[in-house]
C-alpha positions in Angstrom: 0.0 0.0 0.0 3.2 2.2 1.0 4.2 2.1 -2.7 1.1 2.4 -4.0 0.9 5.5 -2.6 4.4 6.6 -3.3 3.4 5.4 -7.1 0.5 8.2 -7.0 3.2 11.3 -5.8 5.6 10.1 -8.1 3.1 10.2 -11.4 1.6 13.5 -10.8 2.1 15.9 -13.6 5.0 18.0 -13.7 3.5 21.0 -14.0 1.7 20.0 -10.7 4.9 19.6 -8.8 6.1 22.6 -10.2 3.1 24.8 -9.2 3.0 23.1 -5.9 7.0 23.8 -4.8 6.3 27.6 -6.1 3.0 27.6 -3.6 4.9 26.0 -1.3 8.2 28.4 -1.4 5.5 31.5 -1.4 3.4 30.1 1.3 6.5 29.8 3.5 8.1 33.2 2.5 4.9 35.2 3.5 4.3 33.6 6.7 7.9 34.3 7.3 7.0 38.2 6.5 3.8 37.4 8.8 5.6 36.6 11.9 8.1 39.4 11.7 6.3 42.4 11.5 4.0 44.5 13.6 0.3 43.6 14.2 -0.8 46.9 11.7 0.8 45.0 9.0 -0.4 41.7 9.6 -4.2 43.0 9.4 -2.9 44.7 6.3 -1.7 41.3 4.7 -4.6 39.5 5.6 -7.0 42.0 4.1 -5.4 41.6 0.6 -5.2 38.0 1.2 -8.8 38.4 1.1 -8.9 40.4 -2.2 -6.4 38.0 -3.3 -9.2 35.2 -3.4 -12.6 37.3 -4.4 -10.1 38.3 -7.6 -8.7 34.7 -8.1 -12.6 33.4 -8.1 -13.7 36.0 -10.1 -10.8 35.7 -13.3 -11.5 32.2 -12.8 -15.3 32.5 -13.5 -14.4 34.8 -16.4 -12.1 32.2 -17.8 -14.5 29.4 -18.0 -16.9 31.4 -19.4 -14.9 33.0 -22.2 -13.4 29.3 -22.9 -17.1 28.1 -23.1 -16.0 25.0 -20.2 -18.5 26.8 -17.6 -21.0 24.9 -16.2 -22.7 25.0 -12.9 -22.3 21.2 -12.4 -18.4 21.7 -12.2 -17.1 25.6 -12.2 -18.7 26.4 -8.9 -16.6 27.4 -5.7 -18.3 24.3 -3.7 -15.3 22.5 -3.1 -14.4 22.4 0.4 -10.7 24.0 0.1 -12.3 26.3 -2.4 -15.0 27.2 0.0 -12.2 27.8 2.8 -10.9 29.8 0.6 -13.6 32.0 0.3 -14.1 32.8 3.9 -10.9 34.0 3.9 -12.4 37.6 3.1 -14.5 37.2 5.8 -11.8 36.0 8.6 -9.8 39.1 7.6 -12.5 41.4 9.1 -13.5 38.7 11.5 -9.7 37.4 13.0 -11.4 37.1 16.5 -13.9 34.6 15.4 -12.8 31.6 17.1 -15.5 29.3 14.3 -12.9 30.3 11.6 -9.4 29.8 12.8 -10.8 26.3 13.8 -12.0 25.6 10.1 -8.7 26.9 8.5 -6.7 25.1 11.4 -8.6 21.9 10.7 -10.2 21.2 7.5 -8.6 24.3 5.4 -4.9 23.0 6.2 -5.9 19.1 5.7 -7.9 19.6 2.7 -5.0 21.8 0.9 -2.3 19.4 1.6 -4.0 16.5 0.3 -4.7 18.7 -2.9 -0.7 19.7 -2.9 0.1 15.5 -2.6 -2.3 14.5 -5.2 -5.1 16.3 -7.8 -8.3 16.1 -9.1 -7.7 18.1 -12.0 -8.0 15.7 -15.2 -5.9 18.0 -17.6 -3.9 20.7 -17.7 -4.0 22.5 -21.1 -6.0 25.4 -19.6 -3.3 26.9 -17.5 -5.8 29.0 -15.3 -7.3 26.4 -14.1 -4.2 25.3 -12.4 -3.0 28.7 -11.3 -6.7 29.1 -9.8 -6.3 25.4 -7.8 -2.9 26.2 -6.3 -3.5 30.1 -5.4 -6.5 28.9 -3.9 -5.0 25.8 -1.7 -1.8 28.2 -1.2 -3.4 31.1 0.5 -5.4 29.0 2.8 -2.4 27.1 4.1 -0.8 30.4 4.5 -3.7 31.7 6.4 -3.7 28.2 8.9 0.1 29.5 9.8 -0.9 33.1 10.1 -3.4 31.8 12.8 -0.8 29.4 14.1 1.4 32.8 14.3 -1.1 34.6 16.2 -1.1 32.2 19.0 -4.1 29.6 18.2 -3.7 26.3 19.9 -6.9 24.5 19.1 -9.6 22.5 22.2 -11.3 19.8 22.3 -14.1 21.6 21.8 -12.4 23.0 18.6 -11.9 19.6 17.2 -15.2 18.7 17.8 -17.0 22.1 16.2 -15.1 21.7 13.1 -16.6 17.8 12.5 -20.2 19.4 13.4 -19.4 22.2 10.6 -17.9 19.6 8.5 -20.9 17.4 8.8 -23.0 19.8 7.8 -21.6 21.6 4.6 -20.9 18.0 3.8 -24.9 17.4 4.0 -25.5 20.3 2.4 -22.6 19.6 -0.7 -24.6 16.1 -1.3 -28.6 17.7 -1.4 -26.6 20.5 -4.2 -25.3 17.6 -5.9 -28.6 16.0 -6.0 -30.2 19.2 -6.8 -27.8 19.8 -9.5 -26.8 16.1 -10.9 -22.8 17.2 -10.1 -20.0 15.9 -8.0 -18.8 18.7 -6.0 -16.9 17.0 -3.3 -16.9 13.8 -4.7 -20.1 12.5 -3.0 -21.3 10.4 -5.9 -18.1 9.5 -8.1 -14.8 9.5 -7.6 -12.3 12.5 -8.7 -10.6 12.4 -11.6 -6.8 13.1 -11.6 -3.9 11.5 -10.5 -5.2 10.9 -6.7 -5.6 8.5 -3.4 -9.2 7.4 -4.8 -7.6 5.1 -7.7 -6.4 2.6 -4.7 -10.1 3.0 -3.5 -12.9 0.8 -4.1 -15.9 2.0 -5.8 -19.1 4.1 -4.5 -20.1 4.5 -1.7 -16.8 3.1 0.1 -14.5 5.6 -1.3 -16.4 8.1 0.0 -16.4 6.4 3.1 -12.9 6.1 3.3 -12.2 9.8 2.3 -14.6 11.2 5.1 -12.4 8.8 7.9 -9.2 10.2 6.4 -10.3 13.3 6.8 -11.3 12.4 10.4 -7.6 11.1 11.1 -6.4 14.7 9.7 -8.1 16.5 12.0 -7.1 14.3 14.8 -3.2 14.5 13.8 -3.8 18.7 13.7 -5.2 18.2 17.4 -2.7 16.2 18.4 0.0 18.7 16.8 -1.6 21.8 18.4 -1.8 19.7 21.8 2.0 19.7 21.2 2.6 23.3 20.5 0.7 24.2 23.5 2.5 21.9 25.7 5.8 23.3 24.2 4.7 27.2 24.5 
Protein backbone atom coordinates (compact mmCIF):
# COMPACT_ATOMS: atom_id res chain seq x y z
CA UNK A 1 0.00 0.00 0.00
CA UNK A 2 3.21 2.19 0.99
CA UNK A 3 4.22 2.12 -2.74
CA UNK A 4 1.13 2.40 -4.02
CA UNK A 5 0.86 5.51 -2.59
CA UNK A 6 4.36 6.59 -3.25
CA UNK A 7 3.44 5.36 -7.11
CA UNK A 8 0.45 8.17 -7.05
CA UNK A 9 3.16 11.35 -5.78
CA UNK A 10 5.60 10.11 -8.12
CA UNK A 11 3.10 10.20 -11.36
CA UNK A 12 1.62 13.48 -10.83
CA UNK A 13 2.15 15.87 -13.62
CA UNK A 14 4.96 18.00 -13.69
CA UNK A 15 3.54 21.00 -13.98
CA UNK A 16 1.65 20.01 -10.72
CA UNK A 17 4.90 19.56 -8.80
CA UNK A 18 6.05 22.60 -10.20
CA UNK A 19 3.09 24.78 -9.17
CA UNK A 20 3.02 23.09 -5.94
CA UNK A 21 7.01 23.84 -4.79
CA UNK A 22 6.33 27.57 -6.07
CA UNK A 23 3.02 27.58 -3.58
CA UNK A 24 4.91 26.01 -1.32
CA UNK A 25 8.18 28.38 -1.37
CA UNK A 26 5.47 31.46 -1.42
CA UNK A 27 3.44 30.10 1.29
CA UNK A 28 6.54 29.85 3.50
CA UNK A 29 8.12 33.23 2.46
CA UNK A 30 4.93 35.22 3.50
CA UNK A 31 4.30 33.62 6.69
CA UNK A 32 7.90 34.31 7.25
CA UNK A 33 7.02 38.15 6.54
CA UNK A 34 3.76 37.44 8.82
CA UNK A 35 5.56 36.56 11.85
CA UNK A 36 8.12 39.41 11.75
CA UNK A 37 6.26 42.42 11.45
CA UNK A 38 3.96 44.54 13.63
CA UNK A 39 0.30 43.62 14.21
CA UNK A 40 -0.76 46.94 11.71
CA UNK A 41 0.82 45.00 8.96
CA UNK A 42 -0.44 41.72 9.63
CA UNK A 43 -4.17 42.98 9.43
CA UNK A 44 -2.94 44.68 6.30
CA UNK A 45 -1.75 41.32 4.74
CA UNK A 46 -4.63 39.47 5.65
CA UNK A 47 -6.97 41.96 4.07
CA UNK A 48 -5.37 41.60 0.61
CA UNK A 49 -5.24 37.97 1.22
CA UNK A 50 -8.82 38.35 1.12
CA UNK A 51 -8.95 40.39 -2.15
CA UNK A 52 -6.44 37.97 -3.30
CA UNK A 53 -9.22 35.17 -3.41
CA UNK A 54 -12.65 37.25 -4.40
CA UNK A 55 -10.05 38.35 -7.60
CA UNK A 56 -8.73 34.70 -8.10
CA UNK A 57 -12.58 33.42 -8.07
CA UNK A 58 -13.73 36.01 -10.13
CA UNK A 59 -10.83 35.66 -13.25
CA UNK A 60 -11.52 32.17 -12.75
CA UNK A 61 -15.29 32.47 -13.54
CA UNK A 62 -14.38 34.77 -16.37
CA UNK A 63 -12.11 32.17 -17.76
CA UNK A 64 -14.47 29.42 -18.02
CA UNK A 65 -16.92 31.44 -19.38
CA UNK A 66 -14.86 32.98 -22.21
CA UNK A 67 -13.40 29.29 -22.92
CA UNK A 68 -17.05 28.09 -23.11
CA UNK A 69 -16.02 25.03 -20.21
CA UNK A 70 -18.53 26.80 -17.61
CA UNK A 71 -21.02 24.93 -16.23
CA UNK A 72 -22.67 24.98 -12.90
CA UNK A 73 -22.33 21.18 -12.41
CA UNK A 74 -18.38 21.68 -12.20
CA UNK A 75 -17.10 25.57 -12.17
CA UNK A 76 -18.69 26.40 -8.88
CA UNK A 77 -16.58 27.38 -5.71
CA UNK A 78 -18.31 24.30 -3.72
CA UNK A 79 -15.35 22.51 -3.08
CA UNK A 80 -14.37 22.39 0.38
CA UNK A 81 -10.75 24.03 0.06
CA UNK A 82 -12.31 26.35 -2.43
CA UNK A 83 -14.96 27.17 0.05
CA UNK A 84 -12.23 27.78 2.84
CA UNK A 85 -10.94 29.84 0.55
CA UNK A 86 -13.57 32.05 0.25
CA UNK A 87 -14.10 32.82 3.92
CA UNK A 88 -10.89 34.02 3.95
CA UNK A 89 -12.36 37.64 3.09
CA UNK A 90 -14.45 37.22 5.76
CA UNK A 91 -11.77 36.00 8.62
CA UNK A 92 -9.84 39.10 7.57
CA UNK A 93 -12.49 41.35 9.06
CA UNK A 94 -13.54 38.72 11.51
CA UNK A 95 -9.74 37.42 13.01
CA UNK A 96 -11.35 37.14 16.53
CA UNK A 97 -13.91 34.65 15.44
CA UNK A 98 -12.81 31.56 17.07
CA UNK A 99 -15.49 29.30 14.26
CA UNK A 100 -12.93 30.33 11.57
CA UNK A 101 -9.43 29.84 12.77
CA UNK A 102 -10.83 26.34 13.85
CA UNK A 103 -12.05 25.58 10.06
CA UNK A 104 -8.67 26.87 8.46
CA UNK A 105 -6.67 25.09 11.39
CA UNK A 106 -8.58 21.94 10.72
CA UNK A 107 -10.18 21.24 7.53
CA UNK A 108 -8.65 24.25 5.44
CA UNK A 109 -4.90 22.98 6.22
CA UNK A 110 -5.89 19.08 5.73
CA UNK A 111 -7.88 19.58 2.72
CA UNK A 112 -4.99 21.77 0.90
CA UNK A 113 -2.32 19.41 1.57
CA UNK A 114 -3.98 16.46 0.29
CA UNK A 115 -4.71 18.70 -2.86
CA UNK A 116 -0.72 19.75 -2.95
CA UNK A 117 0.12 15.53 -2.64
CA UNK A 118 -2.26 14.48 -5.24
CA UNK A 119 -5.06 16.28 -7.83
CA UNK A 120 -8.26 16.08 -9.12
CA UNK A 121 -7.66 18.15 -12.04
CA UNK A 122 -8.00 15.75 -15.16
CA UNK A 123 -5.85 17.99 -17.65
CA UNK A 124 -3.85 20.68 -17.66
CA UNK A 125 -4.04 22.52 -21.12
CA UNK A 126 -6.02 25.41 -19.61
CA UNK A 127 -3.34 26.91 -17.51
CA UNK A 128 -5.83 29.00 -15.25
CA UNK A 129 -7.28 26.42 -14.08
CA UNK A 130 -4.20 25.33 -12.43
CA UNK A 131 -3.03 28.66 -11.30
CA UNK A 132 -6.73 29.08 -9.84
CA UNK A 133 -6.26 25.40 -7.83
CA UNK A 134 -2.88 26.19 -6.29
CA UNK A 135 -3.53 30.05 -5.36
CA UNK A 136 -6.54 28.90 -3.88
CA UNK A 137 -5.02 25.79 -1.70
CA UNK A 138 -1.83 28.19 -1.23
CA UNK A 139 -3.40 31.08 0.46
CA UNK A 140 -5.38 29.03 2.77
CA UNK A 141 -2.36 27.12 4.14
CA UNK A 142 -0.83 30.40 4.47
CA UNK A 143 -3.70 31.73 6.42
CA UNK A 144 -3.66 28.24 8.86
CA UNK A 145 0.10 29.51 9.84
CA UNK A 146 -0.89 33.06 10.14
CA UNK A 147 -3.44 31.81 12.83
CA UNK A 148 -0.78 29.41 14.13
CA UNK A 149 1.43 32.82 14.25
CA UNK A 150 -1.06 34.62 16.21
CA UNK A 151 -1.09 32.23 18.97
CA UNK A 152 -4.07 29.61 18.21
CA UNK A 153 -3.70 26.34 19.86
CA UNK A 154 -6.94 24.47 19.05
CA UNK A 155 -9.59 22.54 22.22
CA UNK A 156 -11.27 19.78 22.32
CA UNK A 157 -14.08 21.62 21.85
CA UNK A 158 -12.40 22.97 18.57
CA UNK A 159 -11.93 19.56 17.20
CA UNK A 160 -15.16 18.72 17.81
CA UNK A 161 -16.97 22.09 16.22
CA UNK A 162 -15.11 21.72 13.07
CA UNK A 163 -16.64 17.85 12.52
CA UNK A 164 -20.16 19.42 13.43
CA UNK A 165 -19.38 22.24 10.63
CA UNK A 166 -17.89 19.65 8.53
CA UNK A 167 -20.92 17.43 8.84
CA UNK A 168 -22.97 19.84 7.77
CA UNK A 169 -21.56 21.57 4.62
CA UNK A 170 -20.90 17.96 3.81
CA UNK A 171 -24.87 17.41 4.00
CA UNK A 172 -25.50 20.35 2.36
CA UNK A 173 -22.57 19.57 -0.72
CA UNK A 174 -24.64 16.09 -1.35
CA UNK A 175 -28.57 17.70 -1.36
CA UNK A 176 -26.61 20.51 -4.24
CA UNK A 177 -25.30 17.65 -5.89
CA UNK A 178 -28.64 16.02 -6.01
CA UNK A 179 -30.17 19.22 -6.83
CA UNK A 180 -27.75 19.79 -9.49
CA UNK A 181 -26.79 16.11 -10.89
CA UNK A 182 -22.85 17.22 -10.05
CA UNK A 183 -19.98 15.87 -8.04
CA UNK A 184 -18.83 18.68 -5.96
CA UNK A 185 -16.87 17.03 -3.26
CA UNK A 186 -16.90 13.84 -4.67
CA UNK A 187 -20.07 12.52 -2.98
CA UNK A 188 -21.31 10.43 -5.88
CA UNK A 189 -18.09 9.51 -8.12
CA UNK A 190 -14.81 9.47 -7.56
CA UNK A 191 -12.30 12.51 -8.68
CA UNK A 192 -10.59 12.41 -11.65
CA UNK A 193 -6.83 13.09 -11.64
CA UNK A 194 -3.90 11.50 -10.49
CA UNK A 195 -5.22 10.89 -6.70
CA UNK A 196 -5.61 8.55 -3.36
CA UNK A 197 -9.16 7.42 -4.76
CA UNK A 198 -7.61 5.11 -7.71
CA UNK A 199 -6.45 2.62 -4.66
CA UNK A 200 -10.06 2.96 -3.48
CA UNK A 201 -12.85 0.80 -4.05
CA UNK A 202 -15.87 1.96 -5.84
CA UNK A 203 -19.10 4.10 -4.48
CA UNK A 204 -20.08 4.51 -1.74
CA UNK A 205 -16.82 3.06 0.10
CA UNK A 206 -14.52 5.57 -1.35
CA UNK A 207 -16.38 8.14 0.01
CA UNK A 208 -16.44 6.45 3.11
CA UNK A 209 -12.94 6.08 3.28
CA UNK A 210 -12.18 9.76 2.33
CA UNK A 211 -14.61 11.19 5.06
CA UNK A 212 -12.40 8.84 7.93
CA UNK A 213 -9.19 10.16 6.42
CA UNK A 214 -10.26 13.28 6.82
CA UNK A 215 -11.28 12.41 10.38
CA UNK A 216 -7.64 11.10 11.11
CA UNK A 217 -6.41 14.66 9.71
CA UNK A 218 -8.12 16.51 12.02
CA UNK A 219 -7.05 14.28 14.76
CA UNK A 220 -3.22 14.53 13.78
CA UNK A 221 -3.82 18.70 13.66
CA UNK A 222 -5.23 18.20 17.38
CA UNK A 223 -2.75 16.19 18.36
CA UNK A 224 0.02 18.73 16.78
CA UNK A 225 -1.63 21.81 18.39
CA UNK A 226 -1.81 19.72 21.80
CA UNK A 227 2.01 19.69 21.25
CA UNK A 228 2.65 23.28 20.54
CA UNK A 229 0.71 24.22 23.52
CA UNK A 230 2.52 21.85 25.74
CA UNK A 231 5.79 23.26 24.18
CA UNK A 232 4.72 27.22 24.49
Amino acid sequence: MIRDIINIVTSLPSQHVIYGMISTVLCVAVAWVYGNCSQKLRLIILQTIGYLVIFNEIVFQIYMIYYGIWSPSTSLPLEMCYISALLIPFYSKNIDNRTLKNWFYFAGFSGSLFAFVNTNLSEMKHIYVSIHYFFAHGLVIFVMLSIVLDGYRPKWSDYLDVIKWTTVLVGSIIMINLLLGSNYMFTFEKPEGINFTLLMPDWPYYFLIMLLIGLMAYTMMMVVGLLLNDKR
